[in-house]
C-alpha positions as CSV (number, residue, x, y, z in Angstrom):
1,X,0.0,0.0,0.0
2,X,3.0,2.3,1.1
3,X,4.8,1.5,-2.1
4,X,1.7,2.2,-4.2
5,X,1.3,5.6,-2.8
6,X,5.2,6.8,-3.0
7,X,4.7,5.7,-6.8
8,X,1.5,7.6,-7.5
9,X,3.2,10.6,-5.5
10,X,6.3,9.8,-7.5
11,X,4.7,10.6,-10.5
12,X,2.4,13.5,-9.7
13,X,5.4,15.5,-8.1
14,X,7.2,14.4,-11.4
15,X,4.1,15.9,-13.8
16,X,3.8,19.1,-11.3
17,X,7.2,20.0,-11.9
18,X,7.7,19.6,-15.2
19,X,4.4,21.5,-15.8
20,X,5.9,24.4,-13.2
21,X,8.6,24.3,-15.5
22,X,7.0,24.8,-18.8
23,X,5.2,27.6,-17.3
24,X,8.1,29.7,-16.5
25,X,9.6,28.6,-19.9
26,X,6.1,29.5,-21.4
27,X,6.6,33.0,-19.7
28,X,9.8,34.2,-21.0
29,X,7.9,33.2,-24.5
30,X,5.5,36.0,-24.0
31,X,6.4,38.8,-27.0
32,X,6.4,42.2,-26.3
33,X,4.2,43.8,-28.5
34,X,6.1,45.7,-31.4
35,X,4.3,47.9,-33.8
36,X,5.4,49.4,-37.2
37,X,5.3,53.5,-37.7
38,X,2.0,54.9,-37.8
39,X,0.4,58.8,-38.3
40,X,-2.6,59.1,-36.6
41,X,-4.7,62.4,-36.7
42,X,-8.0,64.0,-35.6
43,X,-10.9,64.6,-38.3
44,X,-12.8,67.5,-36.4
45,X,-15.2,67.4,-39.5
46,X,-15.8,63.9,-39.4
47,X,-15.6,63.5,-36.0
48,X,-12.6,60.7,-36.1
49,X,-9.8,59.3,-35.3
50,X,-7.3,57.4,-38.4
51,X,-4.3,56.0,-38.6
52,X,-2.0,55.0,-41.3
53,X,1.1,53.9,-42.4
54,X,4.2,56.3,-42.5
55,X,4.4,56.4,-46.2
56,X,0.8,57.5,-45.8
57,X,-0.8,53.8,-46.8
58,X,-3.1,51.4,-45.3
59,X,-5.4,54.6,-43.9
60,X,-8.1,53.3,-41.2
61,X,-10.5,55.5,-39.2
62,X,-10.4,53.8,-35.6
63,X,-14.4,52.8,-35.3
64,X,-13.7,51.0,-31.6
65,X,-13.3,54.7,-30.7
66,X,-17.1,56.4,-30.5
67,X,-18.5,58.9,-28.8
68,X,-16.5,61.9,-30.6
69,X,-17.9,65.3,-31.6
70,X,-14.8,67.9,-32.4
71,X,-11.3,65.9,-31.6
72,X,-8.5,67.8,-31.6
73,X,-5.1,67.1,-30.1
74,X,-3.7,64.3,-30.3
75,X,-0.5,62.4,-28.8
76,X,1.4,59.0,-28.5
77,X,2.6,56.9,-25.8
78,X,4.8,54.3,-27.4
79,X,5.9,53.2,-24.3
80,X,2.1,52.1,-23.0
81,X,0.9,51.6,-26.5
82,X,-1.5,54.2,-25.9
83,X,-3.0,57.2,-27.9
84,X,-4.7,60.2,-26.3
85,X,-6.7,63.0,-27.3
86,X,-9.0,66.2,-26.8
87,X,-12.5,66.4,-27.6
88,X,-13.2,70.5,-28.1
89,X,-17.3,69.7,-27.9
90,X,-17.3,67.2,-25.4
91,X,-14.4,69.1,-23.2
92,X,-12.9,66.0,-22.2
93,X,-9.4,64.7,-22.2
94,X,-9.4,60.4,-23.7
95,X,-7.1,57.8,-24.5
96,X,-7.5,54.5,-25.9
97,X,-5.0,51.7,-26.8
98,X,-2.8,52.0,-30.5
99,X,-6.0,50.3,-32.4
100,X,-8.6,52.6,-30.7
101,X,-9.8,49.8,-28.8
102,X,-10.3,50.1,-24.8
103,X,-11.2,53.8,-24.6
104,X,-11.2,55.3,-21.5
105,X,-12.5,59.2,-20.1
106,X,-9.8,61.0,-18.4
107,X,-10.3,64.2,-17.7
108,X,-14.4,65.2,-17.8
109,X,-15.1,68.2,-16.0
110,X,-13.2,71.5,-15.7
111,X,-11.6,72.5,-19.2
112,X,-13.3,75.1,-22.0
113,X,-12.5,74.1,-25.4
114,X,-8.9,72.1,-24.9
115,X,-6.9,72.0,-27.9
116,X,-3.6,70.5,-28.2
117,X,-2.2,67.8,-25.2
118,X,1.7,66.9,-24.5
119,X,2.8,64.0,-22.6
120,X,5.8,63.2,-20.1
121,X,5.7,59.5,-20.1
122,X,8.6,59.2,-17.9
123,X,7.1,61.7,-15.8
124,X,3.5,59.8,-15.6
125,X,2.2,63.7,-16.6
126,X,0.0,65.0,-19.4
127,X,-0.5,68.7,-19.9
128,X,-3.3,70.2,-21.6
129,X,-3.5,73.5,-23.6
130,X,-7.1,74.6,-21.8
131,X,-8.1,77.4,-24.7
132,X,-11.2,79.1,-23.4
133,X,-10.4,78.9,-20.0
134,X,-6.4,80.7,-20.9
135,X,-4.7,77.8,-18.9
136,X,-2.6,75.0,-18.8
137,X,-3.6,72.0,-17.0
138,X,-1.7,68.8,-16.2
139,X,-2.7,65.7,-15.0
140,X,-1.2,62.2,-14.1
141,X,-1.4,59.8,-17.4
142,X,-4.4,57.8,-15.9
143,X,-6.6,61.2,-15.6
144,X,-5.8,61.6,-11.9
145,X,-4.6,64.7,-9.6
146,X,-5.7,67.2,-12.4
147,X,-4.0,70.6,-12.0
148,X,-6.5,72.8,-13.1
149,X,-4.4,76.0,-12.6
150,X,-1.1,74.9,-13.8
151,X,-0.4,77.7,-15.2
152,X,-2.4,80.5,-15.9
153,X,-0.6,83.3,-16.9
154,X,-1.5,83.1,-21.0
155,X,-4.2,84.1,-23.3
156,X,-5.8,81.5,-25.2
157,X,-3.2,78.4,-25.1
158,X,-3.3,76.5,-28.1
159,X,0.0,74.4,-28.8
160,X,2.0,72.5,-26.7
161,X,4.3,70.3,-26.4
162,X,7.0,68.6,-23.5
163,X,10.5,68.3,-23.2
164,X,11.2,65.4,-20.5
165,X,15.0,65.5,-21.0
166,X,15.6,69.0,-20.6
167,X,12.6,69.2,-18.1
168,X,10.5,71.8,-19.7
169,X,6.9,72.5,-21.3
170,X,6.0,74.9,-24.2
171,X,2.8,76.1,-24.8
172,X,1.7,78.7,-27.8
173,X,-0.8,81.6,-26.8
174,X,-2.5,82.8,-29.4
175,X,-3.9,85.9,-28.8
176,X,-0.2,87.5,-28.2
177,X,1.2,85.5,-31.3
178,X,4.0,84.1,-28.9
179,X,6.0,80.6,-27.1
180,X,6.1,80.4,-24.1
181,X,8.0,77.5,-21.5
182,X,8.4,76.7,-18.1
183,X,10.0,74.0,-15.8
184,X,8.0,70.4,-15.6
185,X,6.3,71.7,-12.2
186,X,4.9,75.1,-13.4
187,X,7.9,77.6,-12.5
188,X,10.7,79.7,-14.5
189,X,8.0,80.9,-16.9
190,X,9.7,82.3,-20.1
191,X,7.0,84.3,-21.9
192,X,7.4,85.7,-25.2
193,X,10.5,82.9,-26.2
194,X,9.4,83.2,-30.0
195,X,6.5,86.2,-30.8
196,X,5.8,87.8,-34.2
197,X,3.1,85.1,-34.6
198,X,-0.3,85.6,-36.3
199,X,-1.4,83.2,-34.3
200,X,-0.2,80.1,-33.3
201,X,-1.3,76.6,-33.3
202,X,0.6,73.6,-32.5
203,X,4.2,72.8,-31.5
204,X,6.8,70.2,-31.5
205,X,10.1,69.3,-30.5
206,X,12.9,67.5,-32.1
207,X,14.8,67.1,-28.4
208,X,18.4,65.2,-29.9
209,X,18.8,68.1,-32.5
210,X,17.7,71.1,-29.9
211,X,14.6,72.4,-32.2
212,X,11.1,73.5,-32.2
213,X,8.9,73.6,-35.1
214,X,5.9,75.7,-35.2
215,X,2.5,75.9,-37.3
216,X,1.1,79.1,-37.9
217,X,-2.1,77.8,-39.4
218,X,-1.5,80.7,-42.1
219,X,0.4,79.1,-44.1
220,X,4.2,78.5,-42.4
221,X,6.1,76.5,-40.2
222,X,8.7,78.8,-38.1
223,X,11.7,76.6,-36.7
224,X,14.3,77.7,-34.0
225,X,16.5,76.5,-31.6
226,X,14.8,75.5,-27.9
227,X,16.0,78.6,-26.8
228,X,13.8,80.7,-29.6
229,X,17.6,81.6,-31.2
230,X,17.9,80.8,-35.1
231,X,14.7,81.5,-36.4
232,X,13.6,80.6,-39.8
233,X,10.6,80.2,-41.1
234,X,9.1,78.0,-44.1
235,X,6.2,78.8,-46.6
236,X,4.0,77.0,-47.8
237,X,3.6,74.3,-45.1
238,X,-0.2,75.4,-43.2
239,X,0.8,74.0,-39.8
240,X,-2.3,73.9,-38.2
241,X,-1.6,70.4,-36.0
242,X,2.2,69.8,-36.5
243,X,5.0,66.6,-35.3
244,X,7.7,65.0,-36.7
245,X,8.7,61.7,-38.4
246,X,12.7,61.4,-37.3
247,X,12.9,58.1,-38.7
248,X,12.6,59.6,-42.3
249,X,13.7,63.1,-40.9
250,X,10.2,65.1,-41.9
251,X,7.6,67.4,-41.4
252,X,3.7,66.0,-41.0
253,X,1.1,68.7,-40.9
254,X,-2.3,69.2,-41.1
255,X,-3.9,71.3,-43.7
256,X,-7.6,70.9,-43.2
257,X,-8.4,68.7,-46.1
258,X,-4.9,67.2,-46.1
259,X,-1.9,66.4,-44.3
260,X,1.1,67.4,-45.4
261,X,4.8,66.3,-45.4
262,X,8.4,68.1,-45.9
263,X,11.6,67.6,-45.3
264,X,13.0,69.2,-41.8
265,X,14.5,72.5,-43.6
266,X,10.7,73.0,-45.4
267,X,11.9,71.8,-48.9
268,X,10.2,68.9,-50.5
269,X,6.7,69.9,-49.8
270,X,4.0,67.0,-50.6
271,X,0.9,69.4,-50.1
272,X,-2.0,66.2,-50.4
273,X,0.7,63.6,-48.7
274,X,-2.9,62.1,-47.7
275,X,-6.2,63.9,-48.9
276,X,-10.3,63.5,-49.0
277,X,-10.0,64.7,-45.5
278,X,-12.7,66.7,-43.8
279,X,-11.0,69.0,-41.1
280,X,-7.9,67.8,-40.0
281,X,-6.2,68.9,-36.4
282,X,-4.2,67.4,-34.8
283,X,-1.2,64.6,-36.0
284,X,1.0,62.6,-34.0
285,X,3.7,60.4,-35.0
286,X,4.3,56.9,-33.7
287,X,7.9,55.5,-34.7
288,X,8.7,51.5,-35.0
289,X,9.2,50.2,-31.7
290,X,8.4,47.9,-29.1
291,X,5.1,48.4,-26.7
292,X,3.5,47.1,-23.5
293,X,4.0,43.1,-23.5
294,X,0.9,41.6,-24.6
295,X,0.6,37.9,-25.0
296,X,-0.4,36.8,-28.2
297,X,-2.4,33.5,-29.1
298,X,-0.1,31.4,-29.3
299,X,1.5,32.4,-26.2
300,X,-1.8,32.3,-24.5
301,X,-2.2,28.7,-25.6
302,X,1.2,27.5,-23.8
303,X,0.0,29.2,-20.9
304,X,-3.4,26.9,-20.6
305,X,-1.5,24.1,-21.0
306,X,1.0,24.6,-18.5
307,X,-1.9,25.6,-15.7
308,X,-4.0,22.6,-17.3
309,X,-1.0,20.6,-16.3
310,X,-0.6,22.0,-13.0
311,X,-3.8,21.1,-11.9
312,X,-4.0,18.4,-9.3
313,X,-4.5,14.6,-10.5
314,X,-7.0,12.5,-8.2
315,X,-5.8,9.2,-8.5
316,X,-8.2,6.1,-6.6
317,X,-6.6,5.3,-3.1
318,X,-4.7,8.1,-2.9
């Protein structure tokens, strides 16, 4: 009888650990999620969100994502695999995952008309440019300890955009035609860092080479160093929403009915890069990377059989 049960408990110890073992193999087989380069923009006319490839192929409207009246801003957490946006009508602040699926309300109460959002990824922070209410607001990346007043001294805040190296924020105002920037936390405010502006719509930052490009929404990108030093400006691009495709070292811009590209000193300007548009906004660019882990079938199905294995065996008599 002994002898019977030391064999049975032999064997199930024997078929626990190797399924134990397969499991933690199984887990180190998990893929992190990578994704190829994607534009995605707001369609304030349509009332959507698309995406496509970076040579401007492969276009898709996100249709998990509902519930949107004017979008506006938008911007990309690689790192989460997460996009986020403004709704101008709705006054809210959402985010949903790379494929528009799991959306999610952030921010629903408080803000006038936001336009443009930045994000600190590192830093856990987003900051909202809080138009009709002539603030900036920041928030944690989940939608949490919103910061209503986070900075208030500017007049109808359009742009913006965050520099987590160098620890700083710009934010356009329109009604002054300037950009502005202050520290991560809301002090050293430098007002009027670039002015002259008819008005001015979005920002962004190309950190490595220490520039800023701006859209007018009149027709011209102005670029300088992060300082405001070196202007020079660039006709023809419209600017309205405005980031930057480093990988192929280019401007992406939207133009209402079209977004546009061109190279990073303005030449090379494709004016319908993608057209049939409605109202364009905002752009953001997503570069070729990896994303948050997610397990994919296959993955899944080793998983299931290495818990299927763990489970215990009832054997008769023992």
């Amino acid at each position: 009888m002994n002898r019977r049960i030391d064999s049975n408990y032999f064997k199930l110890s024997s078929k626990l650990f190797g399924s134990f073992l397969f499991f933690i193999i199984s887990l180190f087989l998990l893929p992190e999620t990578s994704h190829a380069s994607k534009i995605y923009w707001t369609d304030q006319g349509a009332g959507t969100i698309s995406r496509s490839d970076a040579d401007g192929t492969n276009i898709e409207v996100l249709t998990s994502i509902t519930g949107l009246v004017a979008p506006r801003g938008i911007a990309v957490d690689s790192t989460n695999s997460k996009i986020y946006w403004t709704d101008q009508s709705t006054n809210k602040v959402q985010r949903a995952n790379l494929d528009g699926t799991g959306q999610e309300d952030l921010i629903t109460a408080g803000l006038n008309t936001p336009g443009y959002i930045g994000l600190d990824v590192t830093g856990g922070k987003l900051y909202v440019a809080d138009f009709l209410n002539d603030r900036v607001v920041k928030a944690n990346l989940d939608g949490t300890g919103v910061e209503l007043n986070f900075i208030t001294a500017v007049f109808r805040p359009l742009g913006i955009a965050v520099d987590a190296t160098g620890g700083k924020v710009y934010y356009s105002d329109v009604n002054n035609g300037t950009v502005n920037r202050a520290n991560l936390d809301g002090t050293g405010i430098e007002n009027n860092l670039l002015t002259g502006f008819p008005a001015v719509n979005d920002i962004a930052l190309d950190i490595a080479a220490g520039k800023m490009y701006v859209g007018d929404g009149f027709g011209g990108i102005t670029k300088a160093n992060l300082d405001g030093t070196g202007i020079e400006t660039f006709a023809g691009s419209f600017g309205e929403g405005i980031t930057l495709d480093l990988e192929s070292n280019k401007i992406l811009s939207t133009a209402a009915f079209n977004l546009q590209r061109s190279n990073l000193d303005g030449t090379g300007l494709e004016a319908t890069f993608i057209s049939g548009l409605t109202n364009a906004r905002g752009i953001a660019f997503l570069a070729e990377g990896a994303g948050a882990p997610v397990p994919e079938p296959t993955s899944l199905l080793l998983l299931a059989s290495a818990l299927f294995g763990l489970t215990p065996f009832r054997k008769k008599g023992f």
